[in-house]
Structure formats: C-alpha cells, structure tokens
C-alpha positions as CSV (number, residue, x, y, z in Angstrom):
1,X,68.5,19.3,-2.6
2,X,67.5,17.0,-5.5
3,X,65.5,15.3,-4.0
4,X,63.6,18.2,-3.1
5,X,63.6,19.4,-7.0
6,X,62.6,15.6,-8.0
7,X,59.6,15.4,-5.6
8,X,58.6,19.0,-7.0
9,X,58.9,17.6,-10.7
10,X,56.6,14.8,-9.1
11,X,53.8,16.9,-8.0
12,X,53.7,19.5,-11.3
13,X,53.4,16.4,-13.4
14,X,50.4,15.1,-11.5
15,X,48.9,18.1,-11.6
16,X,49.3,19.0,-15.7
17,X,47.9,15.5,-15.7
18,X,44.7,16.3,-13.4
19,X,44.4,19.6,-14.7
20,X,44.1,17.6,-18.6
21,X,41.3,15.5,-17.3
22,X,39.9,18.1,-15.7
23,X,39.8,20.1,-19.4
24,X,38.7,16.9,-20.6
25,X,35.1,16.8,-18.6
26,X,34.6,20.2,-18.5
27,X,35.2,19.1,-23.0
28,X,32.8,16.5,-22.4
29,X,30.2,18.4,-20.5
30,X,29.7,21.9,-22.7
31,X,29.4,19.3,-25.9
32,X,26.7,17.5,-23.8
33,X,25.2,20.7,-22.9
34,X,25.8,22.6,-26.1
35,X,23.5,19.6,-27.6
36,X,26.8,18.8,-29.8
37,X,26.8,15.0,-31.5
38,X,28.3,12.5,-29.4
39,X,30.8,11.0,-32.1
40,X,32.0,14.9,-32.9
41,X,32.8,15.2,-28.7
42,X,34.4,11.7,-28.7
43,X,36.1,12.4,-31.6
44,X,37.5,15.8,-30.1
45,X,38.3,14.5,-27.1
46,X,40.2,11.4,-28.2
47,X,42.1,14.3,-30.6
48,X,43.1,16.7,-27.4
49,X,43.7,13.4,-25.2
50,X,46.1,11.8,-28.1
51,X,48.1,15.0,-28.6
52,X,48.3,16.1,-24.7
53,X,48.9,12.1,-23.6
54,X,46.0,12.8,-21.0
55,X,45.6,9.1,-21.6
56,X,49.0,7.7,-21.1
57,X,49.4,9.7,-18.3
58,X,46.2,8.7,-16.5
59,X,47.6,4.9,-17.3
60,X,50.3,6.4,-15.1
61,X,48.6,7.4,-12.4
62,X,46.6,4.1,-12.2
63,X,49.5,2.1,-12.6
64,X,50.1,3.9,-9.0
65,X,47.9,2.4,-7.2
66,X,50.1,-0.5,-5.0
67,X,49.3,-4.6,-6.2
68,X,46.0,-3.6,-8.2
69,X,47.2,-0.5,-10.2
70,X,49.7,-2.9,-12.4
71,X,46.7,-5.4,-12.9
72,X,44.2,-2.6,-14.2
73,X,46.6,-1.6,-16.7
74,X,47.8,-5.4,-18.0
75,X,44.1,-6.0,-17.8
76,X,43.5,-2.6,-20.2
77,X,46.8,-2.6,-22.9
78,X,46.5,-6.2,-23.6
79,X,43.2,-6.1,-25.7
80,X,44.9,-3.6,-27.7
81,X,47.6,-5.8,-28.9
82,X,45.1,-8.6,-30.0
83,X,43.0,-6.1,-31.9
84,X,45.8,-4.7,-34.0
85,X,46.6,-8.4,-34.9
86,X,43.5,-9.4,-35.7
87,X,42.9,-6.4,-38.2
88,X,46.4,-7.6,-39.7
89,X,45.3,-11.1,-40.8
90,X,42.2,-9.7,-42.0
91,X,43.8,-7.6,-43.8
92,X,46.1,-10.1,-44.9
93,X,43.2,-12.0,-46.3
94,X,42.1,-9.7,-48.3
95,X,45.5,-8.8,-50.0
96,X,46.3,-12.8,-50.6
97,X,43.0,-12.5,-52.5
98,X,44.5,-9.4,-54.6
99,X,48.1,-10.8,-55.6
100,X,49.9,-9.6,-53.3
101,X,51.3,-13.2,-51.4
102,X,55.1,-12.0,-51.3
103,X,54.3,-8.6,-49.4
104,X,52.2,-10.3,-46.9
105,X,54.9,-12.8,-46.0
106,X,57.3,-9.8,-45.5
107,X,54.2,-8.4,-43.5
108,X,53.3,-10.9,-41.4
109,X,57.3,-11.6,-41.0
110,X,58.1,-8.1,-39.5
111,X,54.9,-8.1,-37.5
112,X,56.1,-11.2,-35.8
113,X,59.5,-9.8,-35.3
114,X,57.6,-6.4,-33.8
115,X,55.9,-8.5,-31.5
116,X,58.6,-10.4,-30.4
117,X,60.7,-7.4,-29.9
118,X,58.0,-5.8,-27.7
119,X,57.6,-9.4,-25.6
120,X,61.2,-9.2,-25.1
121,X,61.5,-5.8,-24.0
122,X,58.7,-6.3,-21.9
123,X,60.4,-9.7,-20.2
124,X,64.0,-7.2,-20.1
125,X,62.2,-4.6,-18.3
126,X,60.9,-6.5,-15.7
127,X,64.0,-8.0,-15.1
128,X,65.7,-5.2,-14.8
C-alpha cells in the first residue's frame, strides 16, 4: 500500500512540475505577443521560476534521464560555481584597494571553507 501512495506522490510531483513549465511558456508567449520588453518577461519569468523551483525541478526531471541525464546537469551547475567565484576575487580586488585587507582574508577564508564543505558533501553523497 505505500508503495502505491509513493508512486502516486511520484506522478503529482511531475505533473506540478510540467504544469509550472507549462505556465512558464504560455508567460513567455502572451509577453511576446503582448509586444512586452524581453528583459521585463525574463525578468518575470526568472521571478515565478525562482519562487515555484520550476527550475530546480526541471534539473530534476533531466537528471532522470539514465547515463546522460547526470552529465547534462554536472555539465549545467558547474559554471555556476566558477562564476560566483570569480565575482568574489573581483570583488575582493576592489575592497583590498578600499582598506579593507582583514575582511577579505576572513572572506576569502569562509568562502574556501563553503566550498570545501560543498566538495565534501558532494564526495559523501556519492558515497553514500
């Protein structure tokens, strides 16, 4: 009987999540229509998809798809991670120019240890 109640649990899920997406275009496609400014659309959308998580769970639903779903998504979140670094040492740069060399070390310190900690809980999951 659970597993019955699981497998329903299943399906909903996938469906809020196609039923998102499909908000999303039919979003997408009155703005286009409506002759609305592409930023204001992408801005909305990105808004609705960030507060639903229409984009995590259409992460999920790749993530599905047996041997290449796993790579799509390694392939997609990685970037990320070397973005929001990157706009910490310039950032950095900019502050060691201001004064402020002691905050930055305690910056760039707990971003390291936030890194790590995601690397190793990353290396745990898999493992487990």
């Amino acid at each position: 009987m659970s597993y019955r109640r699981s497998f329903e649990n299943y399906i909903v899920i996938i469906l809020r999540i196609l039923l998102l997406w499909i908000i999303i275009g039919l979003m997408i496609w009155v703005g286009i229509e409506l002759g609305i400014d592409t930023k204001i659309i992408g801005a909305v959308v990105a808004i609705f998809g960030f507060f639903t998580n229409a984009f995590t769970g259409m992460m999920t639903l790749i993530a599905l798809i047996p041997f290449i779903g796993p790579l799509i998504i390694k392939i997609v979140s990685l970037p990320v991670f070397w973005i929001i670094n990157g706009i910490g040492y310039i950032l950095s740069v900019g502050a060691v120019r201001a004064g402020y060399t002691k905050e930055i070390i305690n910056y760039r310190v707990l971003t390291i240890v936030f890194l790590l900690g995601m690397v190793l809980g990353f290396i745990v999951g898999r493992i487990v």
